[in-house]
C-alpha positions as CSV (number, residue, x, y, z in Angstrom):
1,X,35.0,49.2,-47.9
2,X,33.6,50.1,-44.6
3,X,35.5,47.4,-42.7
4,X,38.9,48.5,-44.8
5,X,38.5,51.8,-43.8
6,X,38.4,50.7,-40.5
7,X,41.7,48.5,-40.5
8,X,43.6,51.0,-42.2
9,X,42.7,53.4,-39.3
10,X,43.5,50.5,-36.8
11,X,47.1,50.4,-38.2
12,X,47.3,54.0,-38.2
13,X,46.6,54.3,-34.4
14,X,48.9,51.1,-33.9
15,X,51.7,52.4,-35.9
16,X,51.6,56.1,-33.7
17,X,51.8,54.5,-30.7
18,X,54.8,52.1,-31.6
19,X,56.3,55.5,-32.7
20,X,55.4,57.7,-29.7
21,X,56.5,54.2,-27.6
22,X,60.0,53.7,-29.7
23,X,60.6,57.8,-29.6
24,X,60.4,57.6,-25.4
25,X,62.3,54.6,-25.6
26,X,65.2,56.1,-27.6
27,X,64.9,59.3,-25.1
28,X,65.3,57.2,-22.3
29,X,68.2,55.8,-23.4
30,X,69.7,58.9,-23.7
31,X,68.9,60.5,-20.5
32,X,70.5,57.1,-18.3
33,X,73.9,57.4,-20.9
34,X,73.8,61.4,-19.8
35,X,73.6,60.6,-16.1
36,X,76.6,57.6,-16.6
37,X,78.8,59.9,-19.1
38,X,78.4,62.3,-15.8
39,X,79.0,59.7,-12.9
40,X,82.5,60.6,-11.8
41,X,85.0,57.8,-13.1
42,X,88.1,58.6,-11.3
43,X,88.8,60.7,-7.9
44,X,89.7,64.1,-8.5
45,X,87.4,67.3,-6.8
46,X,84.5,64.9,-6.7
47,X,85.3,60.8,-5.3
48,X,85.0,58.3,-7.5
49,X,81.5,56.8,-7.9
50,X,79.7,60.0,-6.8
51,X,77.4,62.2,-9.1
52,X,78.4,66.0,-9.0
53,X,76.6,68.4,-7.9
54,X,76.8,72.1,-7.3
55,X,75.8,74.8,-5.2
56,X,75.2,78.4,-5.6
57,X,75.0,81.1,-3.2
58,X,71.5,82.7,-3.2
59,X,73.2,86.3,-3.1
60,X,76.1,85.6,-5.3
61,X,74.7,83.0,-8.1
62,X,77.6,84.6,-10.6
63,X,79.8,81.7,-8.8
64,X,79.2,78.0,-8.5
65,X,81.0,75.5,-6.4
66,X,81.3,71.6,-6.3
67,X,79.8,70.3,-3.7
68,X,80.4,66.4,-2.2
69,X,77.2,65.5,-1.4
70,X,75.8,62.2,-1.5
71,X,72.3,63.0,-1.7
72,X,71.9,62.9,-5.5
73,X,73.8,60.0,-5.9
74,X,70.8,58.0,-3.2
75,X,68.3,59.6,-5.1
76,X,69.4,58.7,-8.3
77,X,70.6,55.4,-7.1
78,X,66.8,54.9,-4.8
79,X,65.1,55.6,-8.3
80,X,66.7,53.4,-11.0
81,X,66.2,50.6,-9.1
82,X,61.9,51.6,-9.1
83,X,61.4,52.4,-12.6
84,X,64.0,49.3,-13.8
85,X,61.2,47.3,-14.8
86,X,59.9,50.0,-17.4
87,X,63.5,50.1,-18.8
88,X,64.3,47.9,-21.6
89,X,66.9,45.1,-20.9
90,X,70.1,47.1,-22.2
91,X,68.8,50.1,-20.3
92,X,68.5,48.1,-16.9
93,X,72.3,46.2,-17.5
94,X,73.4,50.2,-18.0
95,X,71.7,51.4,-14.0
96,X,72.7,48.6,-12.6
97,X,76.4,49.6,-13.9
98,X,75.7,53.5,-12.6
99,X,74.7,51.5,-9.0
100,X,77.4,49.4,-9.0
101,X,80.4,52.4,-9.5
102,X,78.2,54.6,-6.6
103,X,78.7,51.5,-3.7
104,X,82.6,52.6,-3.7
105,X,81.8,56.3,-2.8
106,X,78.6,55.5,-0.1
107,X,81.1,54.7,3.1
108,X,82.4,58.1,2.7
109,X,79.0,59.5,4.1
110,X,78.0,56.8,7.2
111,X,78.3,57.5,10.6
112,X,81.9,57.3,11.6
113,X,80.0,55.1,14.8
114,X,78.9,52.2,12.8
115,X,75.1,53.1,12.6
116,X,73.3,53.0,9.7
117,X,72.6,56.5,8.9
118,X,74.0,59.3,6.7
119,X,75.3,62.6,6.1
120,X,74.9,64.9,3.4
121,X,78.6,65.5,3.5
122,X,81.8,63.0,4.2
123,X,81.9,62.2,7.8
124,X,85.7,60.5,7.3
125,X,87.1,64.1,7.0
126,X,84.1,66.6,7.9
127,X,82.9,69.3,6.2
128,X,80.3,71.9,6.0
129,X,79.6,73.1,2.7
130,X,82.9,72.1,0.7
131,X,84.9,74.4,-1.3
132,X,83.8,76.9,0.9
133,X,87.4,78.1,1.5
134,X,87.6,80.4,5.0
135,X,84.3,78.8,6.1
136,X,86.1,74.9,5.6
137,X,88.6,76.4,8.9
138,X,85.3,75.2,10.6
139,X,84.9,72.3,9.5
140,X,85.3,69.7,12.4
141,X,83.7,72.2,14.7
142,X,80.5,72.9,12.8
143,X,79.9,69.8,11.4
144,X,76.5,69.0,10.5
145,X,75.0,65.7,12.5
146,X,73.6,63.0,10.2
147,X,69.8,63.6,9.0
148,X,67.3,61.6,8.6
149,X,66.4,62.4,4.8
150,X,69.7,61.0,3.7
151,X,69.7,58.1,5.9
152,X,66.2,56.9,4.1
153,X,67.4,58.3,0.5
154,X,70.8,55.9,1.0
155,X,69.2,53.0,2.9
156,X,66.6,52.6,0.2
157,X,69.2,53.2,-2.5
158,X,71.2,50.0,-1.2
159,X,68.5,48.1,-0.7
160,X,69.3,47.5,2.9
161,X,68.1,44.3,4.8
162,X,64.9,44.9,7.0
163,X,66.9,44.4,10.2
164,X,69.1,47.4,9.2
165,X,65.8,49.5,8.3
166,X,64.2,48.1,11.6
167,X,66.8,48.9,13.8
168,X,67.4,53.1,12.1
169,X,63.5,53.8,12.2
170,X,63.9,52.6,16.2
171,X,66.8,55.0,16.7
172,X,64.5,57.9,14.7
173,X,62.2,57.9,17.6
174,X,64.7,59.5,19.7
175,X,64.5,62.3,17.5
176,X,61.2,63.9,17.3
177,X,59.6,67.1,18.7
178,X,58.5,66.5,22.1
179,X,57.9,68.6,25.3
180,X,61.4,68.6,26.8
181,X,62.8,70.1,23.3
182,X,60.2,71.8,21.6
183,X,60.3,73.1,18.1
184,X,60.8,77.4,18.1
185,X,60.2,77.9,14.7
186,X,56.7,76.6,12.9
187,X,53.4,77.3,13.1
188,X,51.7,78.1,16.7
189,X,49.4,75.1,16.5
190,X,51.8,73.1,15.0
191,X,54.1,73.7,17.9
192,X,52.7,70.2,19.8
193,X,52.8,67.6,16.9
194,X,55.3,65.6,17.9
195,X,56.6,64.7,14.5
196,X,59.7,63.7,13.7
197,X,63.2,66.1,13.8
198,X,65.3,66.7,10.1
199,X,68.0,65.8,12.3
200,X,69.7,63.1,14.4
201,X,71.9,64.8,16.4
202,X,70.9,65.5,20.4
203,X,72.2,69.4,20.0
204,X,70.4,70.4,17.3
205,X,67.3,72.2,17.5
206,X,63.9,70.6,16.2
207,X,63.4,70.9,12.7
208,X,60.3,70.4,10.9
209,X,60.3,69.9,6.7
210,X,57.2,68.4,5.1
211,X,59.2,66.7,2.5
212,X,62.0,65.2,4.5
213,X,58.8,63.5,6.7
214,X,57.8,62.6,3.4
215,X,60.7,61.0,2.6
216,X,60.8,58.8,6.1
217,X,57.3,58.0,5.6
218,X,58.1,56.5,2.4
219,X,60.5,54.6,3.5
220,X,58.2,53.5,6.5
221,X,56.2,52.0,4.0
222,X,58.4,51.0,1.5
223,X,59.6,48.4,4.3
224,X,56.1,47.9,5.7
225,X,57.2,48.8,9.0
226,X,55.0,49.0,12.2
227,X,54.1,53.1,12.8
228,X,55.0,53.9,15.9
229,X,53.4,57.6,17.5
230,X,55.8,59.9,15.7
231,X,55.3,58.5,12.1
232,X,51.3,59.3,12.8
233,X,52.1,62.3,14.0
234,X,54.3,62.9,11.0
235,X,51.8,62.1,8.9
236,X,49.1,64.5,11.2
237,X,51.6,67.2,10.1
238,X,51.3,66.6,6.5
239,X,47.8,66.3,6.2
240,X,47.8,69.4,8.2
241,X,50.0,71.3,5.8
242,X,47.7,70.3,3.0
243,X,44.6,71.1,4.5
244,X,45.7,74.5,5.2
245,X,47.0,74.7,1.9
246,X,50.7,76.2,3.5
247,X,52.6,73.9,1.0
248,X,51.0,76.6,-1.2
249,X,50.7,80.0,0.5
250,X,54.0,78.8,2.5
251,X,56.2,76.6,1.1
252,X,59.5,77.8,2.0
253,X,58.5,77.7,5.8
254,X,56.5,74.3,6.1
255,X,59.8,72.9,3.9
256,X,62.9,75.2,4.5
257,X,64.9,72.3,2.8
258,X,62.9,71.7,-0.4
259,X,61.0,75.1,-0.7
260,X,58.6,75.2,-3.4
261,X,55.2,74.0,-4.4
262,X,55.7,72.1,-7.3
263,X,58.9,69.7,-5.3
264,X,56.6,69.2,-2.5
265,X,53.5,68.0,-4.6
266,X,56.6,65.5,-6.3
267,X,57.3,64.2,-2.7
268,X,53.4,63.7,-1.8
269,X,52.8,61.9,-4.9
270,X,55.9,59.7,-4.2
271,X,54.4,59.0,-0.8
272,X,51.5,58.3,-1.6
273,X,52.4,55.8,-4.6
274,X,53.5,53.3,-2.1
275,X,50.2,52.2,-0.6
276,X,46.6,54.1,0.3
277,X,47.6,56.2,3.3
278,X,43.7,57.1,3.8
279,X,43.8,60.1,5.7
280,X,45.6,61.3,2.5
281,X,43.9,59.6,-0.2
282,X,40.6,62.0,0.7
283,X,43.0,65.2,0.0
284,X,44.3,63.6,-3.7
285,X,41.4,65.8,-5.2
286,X,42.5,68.6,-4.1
287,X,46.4,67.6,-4.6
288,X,46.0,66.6,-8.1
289,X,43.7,70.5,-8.9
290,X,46.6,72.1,-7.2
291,X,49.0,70.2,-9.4
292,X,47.2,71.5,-12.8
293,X,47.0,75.0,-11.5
294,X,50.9,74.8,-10.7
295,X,50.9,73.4,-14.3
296,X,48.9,76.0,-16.1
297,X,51.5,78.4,-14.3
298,X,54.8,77.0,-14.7
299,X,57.5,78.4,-17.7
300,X,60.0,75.8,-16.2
301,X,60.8,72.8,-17.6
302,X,61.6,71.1,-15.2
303,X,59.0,71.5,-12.5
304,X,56.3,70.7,-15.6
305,X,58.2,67.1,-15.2
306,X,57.6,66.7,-11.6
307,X,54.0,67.8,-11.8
308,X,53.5,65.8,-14.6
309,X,55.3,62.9,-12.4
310,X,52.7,63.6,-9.4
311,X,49.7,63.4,-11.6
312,X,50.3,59.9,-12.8
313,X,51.2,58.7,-9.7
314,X,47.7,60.2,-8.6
315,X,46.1,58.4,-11.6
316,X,45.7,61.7,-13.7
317,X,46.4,61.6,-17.3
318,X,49.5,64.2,-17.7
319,X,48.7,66.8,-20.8
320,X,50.9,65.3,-23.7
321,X,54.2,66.8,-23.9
322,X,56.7,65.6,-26.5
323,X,60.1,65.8,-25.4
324,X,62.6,67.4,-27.7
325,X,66.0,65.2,-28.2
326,X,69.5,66.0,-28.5
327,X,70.9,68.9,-27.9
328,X,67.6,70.6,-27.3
329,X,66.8,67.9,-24.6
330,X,70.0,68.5,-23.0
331,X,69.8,72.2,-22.7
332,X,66.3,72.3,-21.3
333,X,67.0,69.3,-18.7
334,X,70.6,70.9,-17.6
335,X,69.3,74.5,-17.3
336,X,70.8,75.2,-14.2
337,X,68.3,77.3,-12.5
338,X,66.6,74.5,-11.5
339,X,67.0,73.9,-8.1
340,X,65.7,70.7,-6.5
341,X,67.5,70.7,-2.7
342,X,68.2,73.8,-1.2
343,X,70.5,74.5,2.1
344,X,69.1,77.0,4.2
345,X,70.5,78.0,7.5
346,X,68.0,79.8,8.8
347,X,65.3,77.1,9.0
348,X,67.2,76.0,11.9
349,X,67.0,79.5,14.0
350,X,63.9,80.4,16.2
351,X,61.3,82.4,15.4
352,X,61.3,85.6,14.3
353,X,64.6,85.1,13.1
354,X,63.9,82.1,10.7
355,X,61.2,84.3,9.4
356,X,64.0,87.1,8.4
357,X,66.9,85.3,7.4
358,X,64.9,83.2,5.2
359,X,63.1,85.9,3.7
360,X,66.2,87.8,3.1
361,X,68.1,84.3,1.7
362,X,71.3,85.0,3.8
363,X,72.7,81.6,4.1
364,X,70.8,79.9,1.7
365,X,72.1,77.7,-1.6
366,X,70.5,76.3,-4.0
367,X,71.7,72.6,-5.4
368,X,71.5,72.1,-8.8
369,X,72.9,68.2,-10.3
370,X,72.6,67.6,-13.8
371,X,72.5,64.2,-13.8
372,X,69.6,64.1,-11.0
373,X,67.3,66.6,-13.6
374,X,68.1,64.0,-16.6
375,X,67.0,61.2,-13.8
376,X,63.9,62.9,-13.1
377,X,62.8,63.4,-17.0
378,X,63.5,59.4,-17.5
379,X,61.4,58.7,-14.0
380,X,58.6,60.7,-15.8
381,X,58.9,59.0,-19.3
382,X,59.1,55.8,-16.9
383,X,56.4,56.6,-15.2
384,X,54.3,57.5,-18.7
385,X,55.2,54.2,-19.8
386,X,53.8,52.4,-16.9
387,X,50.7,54.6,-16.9
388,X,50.1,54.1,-20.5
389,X,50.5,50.0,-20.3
390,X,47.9,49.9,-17.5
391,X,45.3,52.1,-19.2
């Protein structure tokens, strides 16, 4: 009887997990047929090919506006092709359909030049912030350069050749802090790290966002490149953001393009994934407490997904969550106060100013995409997946 017992609770366990396993499954499938349902099929106020995406005005978030950006459409792009080995075969014909439709839109966005690098916004007619009606009379003359966190977001998401990545992270060196054009607007003794710009273009005043060097770092790695000075230094400015815990006490300054705690811990994690980086592997302690705390404090759905994300990428058994389906899913994943991008034109001002005009969110939008917060919940359930098989 004893032994009985014991295969009848064997089964038990057995048949919950197929369950839990066939109930993610099923959720999965409905997140990627969200994000293709929302893919734009024909040209109209967004290009064919492109995922939409809106922005709202920090002061004014009664109105929202389309905005032609292809950075959701990399992201999204960038990240189906990671987690496609944890989708089932169906599910990976149905992102590989989503990837195909985005190539059309992607030449919209290069460097009208010929290099490899992008723009959040169509470089074959410019804009600056679309939609934007009076402020689109300045469009050619205000045009934002390309940037280096779209250039890594789109050459990962095409799977570029390592000649192409070679020959961008070469032309990246030209754009770094350094003494002859010196950053005016971080920390005092973070003034000398000569760590790489936000931006490409030779105007534009030196930027510093720990996430967009988290992005370029990943991508350093992701295509095993040789570091040259600025990525370490790059990296010197990360670890020294963490250290100092200003991704926590201030977020919005150390990343003026990302803003908060709980996105930032999402792009460490995602860094850090790649391969050991060592001089961060001895602050994943403290990452992964900070991440729980966040946790314990978060009513938002959405950031409780990329936390969760960061701790199994750190190893770290996520608390169970089971995700509601239908309707219910789609209401808590689309809520559209979630904002994971935000454009702020004060982080490129000099100090004080940056300071105020931040503070006082003049000039700042927040990005919301639908289709990027379903992507992230079916990385996570991905990522689960994975985490689960190995352990």
């Amino acid at each position: 009887m004893k032994y009985l017992r014991h295969i009848y609770w064997l089964t038990a366990l057995l048949l919950a997990c197929n369950l839990c396993f066939a109930s993610d499954t099923l959720v999965m499938g409905q997140l990627l047929k969200r994000i293709a349902d929302l893919q734009c099929k024909e040209s109209g106020v967004f290009p064919k090919g492109i995922i939409p995406s809106y922005r709202l005005y920090a002061l004014n978030k009664s109105r929202e506006k389309a905005d032609v950006t292809i950075f959701f459409t990399g992201l999204i792009d960038m990240t189906l092709q990671d987690i496609g080995p944890q989708l089932t075969r169906y599910q990976q014909e149905e992102a590989k359909q989503i990837i195909k439709r985005s190539l059309e839109v992607f030449p919209k966005f290069q460097n009208l030049k010929g290099k490899s690098t992008y723009n959040m916004w169509p470089t074959d007619t410019p804009k600056i912030f679309p939609n934007s009606g009076w402020l689109n009379l300045f469009d050619k003359k205000q045009a934002l350069p390309d940037d280096l966190d779209d250039t890594v977001i789109m050459l990962l998401a095409l799977n570029s050749p390592d000649s192409t990545a070679i020959k961008v992270h070469s032309l990246m060196q030209q754009f770094t802090n350094r003494p002859e054009k010196k950053i005016r607007n971080t920390f005092k003794d973070y003034q000398d790290i000569g760590a790489y710009s936000t931006w490409f273009g030779l105007k534009m005043p030196v930027d510093f966002d720990v996430c967009v060097l988290a992005n370029v770092l990943f991508f350093v790695q992701r295509y095993h490149l040789s570091w040259t000075p600025a990525d370490s230094a790059s990296l010197e400015f990360i670890e020294k953001v963490v250290t100092e815990k200003k991704h926590i006490r201030s977020s919005e300054y150390i990343s003026p393009h990302y803003s908060r705690t709980p996105v930032i811990l999402y792009h460490l994690a995602r860094l850090m994934s790649v391969k050991p980086i060592p001089e961060l592997e001895k602050l994943k302690p403290q990452l992964i407490e900070e991440a729980k705390m966040a946790l314990a404090q978060t009513n938002q759905f959405m950031d409780e997904i990329l936390l969760n994300s960061a701790l199994i990428r750190w190893g770290v058994s996520p608390p169970s969550k089971e995700l509601q389906i239908a309707t219910s899913l789609e209401s808590l994943v689309e809520e559209n106060s979630f904002a994971f991008f935000i454009a702020n034109m004060g982080s490129m001002l000099p100090n004080p100013l940056k300071q105020w005009v931040c503070g006082s969110h003049v000039g700042k939008f927040y990005y919301t995409c639908e289709a990027y917060n379903n992507l992230l919940v079916l990385e996570y359930l991905a990522l689960k997946k994975k985490f689960n098989y190995l352990n």
